[in-house]
C-alpha positions in Angstrom: 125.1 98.1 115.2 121.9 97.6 113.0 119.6 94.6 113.0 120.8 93.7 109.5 124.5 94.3 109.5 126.4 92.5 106.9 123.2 91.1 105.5 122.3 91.9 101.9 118.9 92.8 100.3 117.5 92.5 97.0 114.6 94.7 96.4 112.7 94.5 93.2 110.8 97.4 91.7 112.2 100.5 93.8 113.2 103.4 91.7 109.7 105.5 92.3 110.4 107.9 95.4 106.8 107.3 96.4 106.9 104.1 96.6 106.9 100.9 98.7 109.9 99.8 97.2 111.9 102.6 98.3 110.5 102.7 101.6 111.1 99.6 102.2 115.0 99.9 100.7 115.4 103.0 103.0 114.3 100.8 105.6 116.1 98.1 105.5 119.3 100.2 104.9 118.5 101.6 108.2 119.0 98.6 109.8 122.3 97.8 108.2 121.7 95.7 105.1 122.9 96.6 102.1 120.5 96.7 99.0 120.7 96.1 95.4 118.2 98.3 94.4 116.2 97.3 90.9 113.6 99.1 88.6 112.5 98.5 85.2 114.3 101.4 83.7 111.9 104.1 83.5 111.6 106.5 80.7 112.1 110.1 82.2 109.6 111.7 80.7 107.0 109.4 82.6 108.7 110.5 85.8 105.9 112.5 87.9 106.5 116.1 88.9 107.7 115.4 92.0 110.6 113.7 90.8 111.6 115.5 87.7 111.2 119.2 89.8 114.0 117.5 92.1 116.4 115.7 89.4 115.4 112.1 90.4 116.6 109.3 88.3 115.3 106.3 89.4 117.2 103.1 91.1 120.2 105.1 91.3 118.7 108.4 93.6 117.2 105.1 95.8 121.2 103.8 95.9 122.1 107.2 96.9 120.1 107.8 99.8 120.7 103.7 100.7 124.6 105.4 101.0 123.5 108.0 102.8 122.5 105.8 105.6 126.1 103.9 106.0 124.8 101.0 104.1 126.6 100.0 100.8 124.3 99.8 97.3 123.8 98.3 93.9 121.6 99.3 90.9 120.4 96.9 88.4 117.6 97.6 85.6 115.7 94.1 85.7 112.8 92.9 83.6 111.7 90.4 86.6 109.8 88.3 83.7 113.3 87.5 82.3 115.4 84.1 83.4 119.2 85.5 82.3 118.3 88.7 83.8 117.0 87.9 87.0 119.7 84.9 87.3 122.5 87.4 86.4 121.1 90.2 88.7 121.4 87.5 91.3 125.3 86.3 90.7 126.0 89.9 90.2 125.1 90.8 93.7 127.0 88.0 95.3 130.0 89.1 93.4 129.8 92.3 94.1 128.2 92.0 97.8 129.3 89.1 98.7 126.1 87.2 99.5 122.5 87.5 99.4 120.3 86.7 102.2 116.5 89.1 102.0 114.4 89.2 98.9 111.4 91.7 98.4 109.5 90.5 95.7 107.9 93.8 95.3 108.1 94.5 91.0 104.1 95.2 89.6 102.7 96.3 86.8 101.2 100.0 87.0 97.3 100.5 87.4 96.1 100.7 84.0 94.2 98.8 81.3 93.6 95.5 83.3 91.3 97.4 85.7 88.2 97.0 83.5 85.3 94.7 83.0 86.2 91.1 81.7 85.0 91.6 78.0 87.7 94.7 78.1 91.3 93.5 79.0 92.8 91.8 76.4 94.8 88.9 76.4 98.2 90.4 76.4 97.4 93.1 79.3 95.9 90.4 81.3 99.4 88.4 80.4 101.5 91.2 81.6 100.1 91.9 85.3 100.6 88.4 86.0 103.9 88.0 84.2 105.6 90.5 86.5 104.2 89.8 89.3 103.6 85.7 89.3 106.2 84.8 87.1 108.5 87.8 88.4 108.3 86.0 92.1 108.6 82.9 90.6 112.1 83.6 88.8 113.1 85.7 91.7 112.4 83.3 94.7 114.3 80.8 92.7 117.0 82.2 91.8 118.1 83.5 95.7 116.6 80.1 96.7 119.6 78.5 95.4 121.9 81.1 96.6 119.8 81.1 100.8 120.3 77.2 100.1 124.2 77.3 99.3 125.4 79.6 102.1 122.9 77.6 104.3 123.1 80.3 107.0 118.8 81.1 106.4 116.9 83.9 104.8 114.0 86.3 104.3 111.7 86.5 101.6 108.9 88.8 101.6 107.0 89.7 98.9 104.0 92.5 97.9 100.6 91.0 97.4 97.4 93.7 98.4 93.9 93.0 100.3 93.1 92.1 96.4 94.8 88.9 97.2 92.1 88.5 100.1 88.9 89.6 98.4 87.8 89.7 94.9 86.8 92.7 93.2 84.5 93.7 89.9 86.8 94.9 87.2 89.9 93.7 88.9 90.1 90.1 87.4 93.9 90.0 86.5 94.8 91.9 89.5 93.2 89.7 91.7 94.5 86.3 89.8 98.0 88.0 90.1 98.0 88.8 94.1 95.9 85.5 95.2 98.7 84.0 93.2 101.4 85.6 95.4 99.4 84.4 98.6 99.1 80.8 97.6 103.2 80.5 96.4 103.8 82.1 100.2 102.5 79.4 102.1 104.1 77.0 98.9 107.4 78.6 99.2 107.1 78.6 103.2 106.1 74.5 103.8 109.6 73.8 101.1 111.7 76.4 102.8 111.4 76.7 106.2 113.4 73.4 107.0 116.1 75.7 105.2 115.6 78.3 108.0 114.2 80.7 105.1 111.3 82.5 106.4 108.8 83.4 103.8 106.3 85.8 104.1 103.9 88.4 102.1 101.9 91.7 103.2 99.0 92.8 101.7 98.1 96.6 101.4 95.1 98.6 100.6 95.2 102.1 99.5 99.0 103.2 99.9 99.3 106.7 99.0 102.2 106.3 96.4 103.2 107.5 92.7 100.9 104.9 91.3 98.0 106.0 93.0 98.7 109.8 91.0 95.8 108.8 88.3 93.1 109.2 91.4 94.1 112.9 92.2 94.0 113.5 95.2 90.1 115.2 95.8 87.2 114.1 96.2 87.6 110.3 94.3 90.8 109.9 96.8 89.6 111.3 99.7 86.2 108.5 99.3 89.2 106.2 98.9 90.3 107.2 102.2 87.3 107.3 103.9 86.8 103.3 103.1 89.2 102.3 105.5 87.6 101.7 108.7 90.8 103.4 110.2 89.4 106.5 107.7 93.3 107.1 105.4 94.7 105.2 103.4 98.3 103.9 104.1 102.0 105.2 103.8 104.7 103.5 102.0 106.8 104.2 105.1 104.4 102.0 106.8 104.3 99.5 104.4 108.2 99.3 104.2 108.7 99.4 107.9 106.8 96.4 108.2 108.4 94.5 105.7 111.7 95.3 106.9 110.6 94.4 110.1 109.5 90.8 109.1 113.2 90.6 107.6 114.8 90.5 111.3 115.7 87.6 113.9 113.1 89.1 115.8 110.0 88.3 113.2 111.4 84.6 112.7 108.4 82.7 114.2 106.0 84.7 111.4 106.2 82.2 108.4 103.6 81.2 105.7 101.7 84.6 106.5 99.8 87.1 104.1 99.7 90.0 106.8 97.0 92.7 105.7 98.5 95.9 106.3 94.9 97.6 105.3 93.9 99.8 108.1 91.0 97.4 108.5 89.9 96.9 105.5 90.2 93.1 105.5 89.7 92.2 109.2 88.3 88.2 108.5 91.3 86.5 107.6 
């Protein structure tokens, strides 16, 4: 008997094997919950090698190995910035599962153009990170909302912000907005819901050494990276997702309104 049986999971933005999203589905599988699994619908030629040399493809090689663990899965490609979508992702999964009661608002926009100086990131790039990740949480908390409020049996809901969402950062202006944002709608989301028995919680990583974090290498530039955790390496997304998973049982229900750095240190003041 797992700590999650015959609880269900939605986990936003887990079709990269390295990734926090799919350590955190694995994980949560492993305790008994079944998962609906969502991704943006990657193109396969952006796959990294890792994934292409071993046939991945995406949210359904995650449902796969959720299935390999006893635990049943759904797929859905979901643009989190979209009402119908997210709403019908949502109905789907109680159709089809039965219920919904954890949601892992863990969907972001890749490291890219927004990591530049001010006078550099346009208007629409700037738009974008906190589209999918503000307005992504939004439409996503709401929508199981409803669902956590209807069964009225509780629920989990624990999202991905990063020590950005602590301390801000030169060249990082969107990306901070985005993940303070995520910190302040925790403890919003956590005074409305907790009469509801609805936990709600957030984690907030440093350096997690995942597919998005390929454009560093991994030399000298990583290995400083690294060393800048006072623990001296940067995370895992097992780590990450064990944690998360963790805050998502009976056991972790006196933890509520919290942004937990998961940082190796890096952000020890708050």
């Amino acid at each position: 008997m797992g700590e999650l049986d015959g609880k269900v999971a939605i986990v936003t933005g887990a079709g990269r094997r390295r990734s926090i999203g799919y350590s955190v589905a694995l994980a949560l599988a492993e305790l008994g919950a079944d998962v609906v699994v969502t991704g943006s619908g990657r193109d396969p030629s952006t796959y990294p090698p890792d994934e292409k040399e071993i046939g991945w493809r995406d949210v359904e090689s995650t449902a796969d190995d959720i299935r390999a663990t006893g635990s049943k899965a759904m797929t859905a490609v979901l643009d989190v910035t979209d009402e119908d979508q997210v709403e019908a992702t949502v109905k789907r999964t109680i159709k089809e599962l039965g219920r919904v009661d954890i949601l892992i608002n863990n969907a972001a926009v890749a490291i890219g153009a927004d990591r530049a100086p001010i006078v550099d990131v346009t208007p629409d790039v700037f738009q974008r990170v906190v589209d999918v990740k503000v307005r992504g949480m939004y439409l996503c908390s709401r929508a199981v909302v409803r669902a956590l409020i209807e069964q009225g049996e509780g629920g989990k809901i624990v999202s991905v912000a990063s020590a950005a969402g602590k301390r801000g950062a030169a060249n990082a202006l969107a990306y901070n907005a985005a993940n303070f944002a995520v910190v302040g709608m925790t403890q919003s989301l956590a005074h409305e819901l907790g009469p509801h028995h609805v936990n709600v919680n957030c984690v907030c990583p440093a350096a997690v050494d995942t597919a998005r974090m390929d454009k560093f290498g991994r030399d000298e530039q990583w290995a400083q990276m690294a060393a800048n955790h006072p623990i001296g390496r940067a995370g895992t997304p097992e780590e990450v997702g064990a944690f998360m998973a963790y805050l998502c049982t009976e056991a972790a229900s006196w933890i509520h309104g919290q942004s937990i750095n998961i940082d190796g240190g890096t952000v020890m003041e708050h």
